[in-house]
C-alpha positions, 0 to 999 in steps of 0.5 A, spaced: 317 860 616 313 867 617 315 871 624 309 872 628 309 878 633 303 881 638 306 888 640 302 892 643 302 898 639 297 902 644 294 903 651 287 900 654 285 907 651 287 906 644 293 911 645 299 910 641 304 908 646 311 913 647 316 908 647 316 900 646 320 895 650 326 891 645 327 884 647 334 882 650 334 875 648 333 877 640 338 882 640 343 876 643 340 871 638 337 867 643 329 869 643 326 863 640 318 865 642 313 864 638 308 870 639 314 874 642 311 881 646 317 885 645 320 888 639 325 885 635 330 891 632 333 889 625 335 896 624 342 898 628 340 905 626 335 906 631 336 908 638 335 904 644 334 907 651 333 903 658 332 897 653 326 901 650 326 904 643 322 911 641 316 911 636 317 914 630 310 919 630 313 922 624 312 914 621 305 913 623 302 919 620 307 915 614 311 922 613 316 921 616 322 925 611 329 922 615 333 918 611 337 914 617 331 915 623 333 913 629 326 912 631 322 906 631 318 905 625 312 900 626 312 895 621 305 894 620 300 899 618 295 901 624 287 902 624 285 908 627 284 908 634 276 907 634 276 902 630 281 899 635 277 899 639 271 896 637 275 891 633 277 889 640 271 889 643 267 885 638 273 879 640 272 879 647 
């Protein structure tokens, strides 16, 4: 069974958000949704703030350099910005 996520990596304008929301029900093993919105951590590294974890800009640009980071590394690579959007509107 393949794990299916829809994070919502950036905002109505296509910018990156700053920190992302951590699911509760995951992290107590209890989260059994399907397309889950928030994120499921599997690192115990990175560091988690008023249930949200920070994203790793450093990561993005695929340079982030620190050998434990405790940023959160999005798990999939994103399109550029633009391309966002027009891949969003074009689905409407």
């Amino acid at each position: 069974m393949t794990e299916q996520y829809v994070y919502r990596y950036r905002n109505i304008f296509f910018q990156l958000l700053d920190t992302l929301p951590v699911c509760q029900d995951f992290n107590r093993q209890l989260c059994n949704r399907p397309a889950c919105k928030f994120i499921h951590l599997h690192d115990g590294n990175v560091e988690v703030v008023d249930n949200r974890v920070t994203v790793c800009r450093d990561a993005v640009k695929g340079a982030c350099m620190r050998p434990q980071c405790k940023y959160y590394h999005i798990p999939v690579a994103l399109p550029p910005a633009p391309l966002m959007a027009i891949s969003a509107s074009s689905s409407s």
